[in-house]
N, C-alpha and C positions, 0 to 999 in steps of 0.2 A: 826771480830772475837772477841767474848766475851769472857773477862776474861785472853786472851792468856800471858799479861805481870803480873808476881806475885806480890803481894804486896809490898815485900821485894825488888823491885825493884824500883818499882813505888812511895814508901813512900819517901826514902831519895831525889827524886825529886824533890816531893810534899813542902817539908820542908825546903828547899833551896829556893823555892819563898815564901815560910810563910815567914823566916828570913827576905827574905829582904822585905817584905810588914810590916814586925814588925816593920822599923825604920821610917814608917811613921804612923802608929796608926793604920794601918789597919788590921792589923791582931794580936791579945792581949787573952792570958790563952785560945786557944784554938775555938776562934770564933770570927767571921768578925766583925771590927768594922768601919761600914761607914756612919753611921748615918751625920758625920761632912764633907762630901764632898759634896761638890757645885756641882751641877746637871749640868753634860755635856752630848753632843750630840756627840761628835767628836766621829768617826770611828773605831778609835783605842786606845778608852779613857785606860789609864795609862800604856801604854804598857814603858814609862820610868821608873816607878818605879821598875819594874825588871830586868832595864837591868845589875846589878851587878851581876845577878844570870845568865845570859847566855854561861858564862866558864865554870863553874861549872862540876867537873865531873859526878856528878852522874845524870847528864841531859844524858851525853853516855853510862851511865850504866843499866840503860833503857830499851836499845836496848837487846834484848836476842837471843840465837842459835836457838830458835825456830821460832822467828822473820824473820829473815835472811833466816831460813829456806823457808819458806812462800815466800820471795821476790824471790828465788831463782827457786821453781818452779811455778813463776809466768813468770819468764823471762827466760823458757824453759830451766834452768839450763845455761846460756851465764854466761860470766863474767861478773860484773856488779862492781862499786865502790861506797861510799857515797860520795854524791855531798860539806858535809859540814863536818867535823872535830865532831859536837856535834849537838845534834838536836834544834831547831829553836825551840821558848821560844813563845806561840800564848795566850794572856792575852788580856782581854778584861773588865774592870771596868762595873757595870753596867750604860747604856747611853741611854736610849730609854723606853717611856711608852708603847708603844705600839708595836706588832712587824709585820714586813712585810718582804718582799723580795724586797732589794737596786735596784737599777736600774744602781748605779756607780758602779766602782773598779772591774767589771768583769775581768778577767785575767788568761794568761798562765803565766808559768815559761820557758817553752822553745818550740823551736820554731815547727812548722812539718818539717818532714824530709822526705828527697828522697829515704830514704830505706822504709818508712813506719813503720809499728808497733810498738807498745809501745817503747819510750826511755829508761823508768824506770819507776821503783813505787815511788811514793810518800805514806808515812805512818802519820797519821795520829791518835793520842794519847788522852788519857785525865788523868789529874793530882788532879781532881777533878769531881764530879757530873756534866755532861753539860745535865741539858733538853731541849724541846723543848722550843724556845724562847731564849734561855739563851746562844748566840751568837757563837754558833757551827758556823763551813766552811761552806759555800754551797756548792753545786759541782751541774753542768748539767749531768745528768748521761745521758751517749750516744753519746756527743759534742765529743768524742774522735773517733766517728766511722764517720766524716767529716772531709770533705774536706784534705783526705788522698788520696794527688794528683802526687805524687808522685816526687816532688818538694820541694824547702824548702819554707817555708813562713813562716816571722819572726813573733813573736808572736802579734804584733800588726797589721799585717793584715792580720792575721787568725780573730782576733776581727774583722776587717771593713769588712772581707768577713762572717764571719758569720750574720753579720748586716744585707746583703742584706735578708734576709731570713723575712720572718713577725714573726717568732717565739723571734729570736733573738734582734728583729729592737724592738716590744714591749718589751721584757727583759730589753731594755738596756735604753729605753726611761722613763724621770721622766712624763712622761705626758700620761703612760698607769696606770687605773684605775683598782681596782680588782685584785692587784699582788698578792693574797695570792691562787689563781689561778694554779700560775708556782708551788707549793710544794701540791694543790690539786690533779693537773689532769695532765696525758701526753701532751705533744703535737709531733709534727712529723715534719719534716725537709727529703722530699722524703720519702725514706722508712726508715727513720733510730726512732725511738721513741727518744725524750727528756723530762727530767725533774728533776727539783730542788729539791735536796736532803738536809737535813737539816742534818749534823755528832754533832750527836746527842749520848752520855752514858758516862762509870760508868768508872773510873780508871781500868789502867790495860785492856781498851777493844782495841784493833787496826782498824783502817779500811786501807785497801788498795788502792792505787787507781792510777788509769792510768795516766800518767804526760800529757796526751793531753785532760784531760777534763776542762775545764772551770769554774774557782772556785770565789768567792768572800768571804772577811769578810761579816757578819752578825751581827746586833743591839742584845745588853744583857738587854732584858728586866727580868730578873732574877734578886732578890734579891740580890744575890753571883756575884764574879767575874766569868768570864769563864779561865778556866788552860788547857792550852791544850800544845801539842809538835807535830812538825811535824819534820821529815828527807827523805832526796829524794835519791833514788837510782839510777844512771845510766847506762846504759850498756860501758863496755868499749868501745865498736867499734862505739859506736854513739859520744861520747865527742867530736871526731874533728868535726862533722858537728854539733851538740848541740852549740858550742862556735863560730863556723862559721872560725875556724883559718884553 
């Protein structure tokens, strides 16, 4: 949804990782300065540099009635609760000349469940410009319409079952060729369609998204850092089989 979070909301965000990116030279009178940083690869290049900004309240301020709104007849009006106190702080330095689709770090947050359908939403933010290349989520759009077995299966072998598949076994392998493929074209797993999505825009846009699809970090071939916020939603009647107590 484009535009859904106001400015007035999404700035004092914004400027609370400026702050703390100021006390390392990176951010100075209003524009990035990285000229002086050593060229890394890592995954999740500087995500320490913000973590003083992670309490923060106006990382929860953020969140608006019209937001909640949206979660809410997402998850057929159920009660639902936020999984974290503030929303989750997704920074990425830029780390990569070139960009492709990982083959690692595929991953859920939690696991299938023996009721079936969606747990919760996860929401998904930006605090800055992300374009394309410039280390957006990825998400499988579709992975959430398998292997709903109705059963729990922990999230890590929801991964080795999704393996068996050729779609997922080349996704997941560094030794398939042509990855830029998986955010070209569909591909299909039975009758369900899959494909890599790049969350991709402008401050203030949200995406929504089903907490059983299958998400990885993504390389910042961008200039800029990537500023993004994520917060999970759950249903209350799921948390005791979500945490497995």
């Amino acid at each position: 949804m484009r535009g859904l979070l106001p400015p007035e909301r999404v700035r004092p965000a914004q400027q609370v990782l400026q702050r703390a990116l100021e006390r390392h030279g990176l951010w100075c009178d209003g524009e990035w300065r990285l000229d002086h940083l050593a060229q890394t690869t890592l995954i999740n290049a500087g995500a320490d540099l913000v973590k003083p900004a992670k309490k923060s309240n106006a990382l929860a301020e953020v969140i608006t009635r019209e937001l909640l709104d949206v979660v809410t007849a997402l998850l057929d009006d159920r009660k639902f609760a936020a999984a974290m106190d503030i929303p989750q702080i997704l920074f990425t330095l830029p780390n990569a000349a070139t960009w492709t689709v990982p083959h690692a770090v595929w991953h859920l947050d939690v696991p299938r469940l023996p009721q079936g359908g969606a747990p919760g939403v996860q929401i998904f933010t930006f605090l800055n410009t992300v374009a394309p290349g410039g280390g957006g989520t990825l998400v499988v759009a579709g992975s959430h319409r398998l292997l709903n077995t109705g059963e729990r299966i922990a999230s890590r072998d929801v991964k080795k079952r999704l393996k068996r598949e050729p779609y997922f076994k080349a996704l997941m392998s560094r030794d398939t060729g042509d990855r830029l493929r998986f955010v070209q074209e569909p591909g299909r797993v039975g009758d369900v369609e899959v494909q890599v999505v790049e969350l991709c825009g402008e401050p203030g846009d949200v995406y929504f998204v089903d907490m059983r699809m299958l998400h990885t970090l993504a390389p910042n071939t961008a200039p800029v850092p990537r500023m993004m916020l994520t917060h999970r939603y759950l249903l209350e009647d799921m948390r005791e089989s979500i945490y497995g107590n």
